[in-house]
N, C-alpha and C positions, 0 to 999 in steps of 0.2 A: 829435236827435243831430247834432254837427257831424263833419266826417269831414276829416281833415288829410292833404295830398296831403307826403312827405317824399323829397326830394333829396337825393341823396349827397354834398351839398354839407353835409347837417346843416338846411339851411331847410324850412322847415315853411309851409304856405298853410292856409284856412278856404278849401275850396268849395261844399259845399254837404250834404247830408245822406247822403250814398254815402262811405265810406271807396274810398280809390283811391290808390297807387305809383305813382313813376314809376319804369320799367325802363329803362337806360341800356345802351347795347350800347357794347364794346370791340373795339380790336383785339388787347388785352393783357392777363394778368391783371391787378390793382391793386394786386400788391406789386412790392419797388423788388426790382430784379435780386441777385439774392445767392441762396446755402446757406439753408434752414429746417431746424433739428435737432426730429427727435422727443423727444427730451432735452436740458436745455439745456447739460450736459456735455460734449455732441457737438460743439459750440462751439470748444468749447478745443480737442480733439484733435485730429490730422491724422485724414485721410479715409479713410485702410488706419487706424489704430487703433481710429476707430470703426468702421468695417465690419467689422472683425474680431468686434466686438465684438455688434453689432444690424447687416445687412444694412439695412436698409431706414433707416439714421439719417438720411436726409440727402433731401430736395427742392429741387433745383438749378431755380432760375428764370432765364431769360433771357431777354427779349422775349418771343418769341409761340410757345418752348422750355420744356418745364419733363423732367425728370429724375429718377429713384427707382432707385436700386443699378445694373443693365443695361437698365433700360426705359430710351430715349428718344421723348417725346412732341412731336408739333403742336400747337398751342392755338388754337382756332377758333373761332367765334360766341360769344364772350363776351358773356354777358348780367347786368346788376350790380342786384340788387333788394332796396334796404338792405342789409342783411350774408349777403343769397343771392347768391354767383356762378356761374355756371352755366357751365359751356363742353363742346365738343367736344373730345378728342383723341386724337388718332391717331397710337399705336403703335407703335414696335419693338422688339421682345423676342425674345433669342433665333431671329432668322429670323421670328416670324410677326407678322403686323400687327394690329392691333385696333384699331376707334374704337369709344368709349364717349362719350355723355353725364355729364359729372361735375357735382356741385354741394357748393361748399366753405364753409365759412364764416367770414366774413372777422371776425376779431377787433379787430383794432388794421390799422395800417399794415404792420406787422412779423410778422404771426402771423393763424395761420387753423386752423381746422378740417377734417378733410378728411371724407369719407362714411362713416367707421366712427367719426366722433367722436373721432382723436388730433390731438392740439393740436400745430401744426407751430411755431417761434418762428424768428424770423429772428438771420441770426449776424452780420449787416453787413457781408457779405464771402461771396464764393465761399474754402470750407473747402477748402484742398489737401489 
């Protein structure tokens, strides 16, 4: 059995009879700063018409920030293991704090999964 060690670059090596990943740690998640809509309708709309509409339309990413209706989060020990990413963050909602362990999964450059399986898509742009 040969075992292929696979880089988030897409290359691929033969090392030896052990299947093994490489785990790449971030300071960031690995999508580009912008709006991800739970729908891709949410896109077009402004940001009070979709909220009006589905509260939770919208994951605002920004650097080492990401964002869902009034939660604002930290993003911390990013870990990238092919299309598992993994991270810390830490909370604010309504006054209380919380850090959680998340693991998302990264789709495309543009689009991800999140822990309950809805497919986030990126809008190429922070949605006013």
């Amino acid at each position: 059995m040969r075992s292929v060690i696979k880089l988030i670059l897409g290359i691929s090596a033969v090392v030896g009879s052990f299947e093994s990943s490489t785990v790449l740690a971030a300071e960031k998640l690995p999508f580009a700063d912008g709006s991800y809509a739970s729908k891709a309708k949410f896109c077009k709309m402004t940001r009070d018409a979709a909220i009006n509409e589905y509260e939770f339309a919208f994951y605002d990413i920004k650097g080492k920030e990401i964002s869902n209706y009034e939660t604002f989060c930290e993003v911390r020990d990013v870990s990238i293991n092919g299309s598992t990413v993994k991270f810390k963050q830490i909370c604010e909602s309504e006054g209380e704090t919380s850090v959680d362990r998340v693991t998302w999964k990264r789709i495309s450059p543009t689009s991800f999964s999140d822990e309950k399986g809805q497919v986030w898509k990126g809008c190429g742009r922070f949605v006013e």
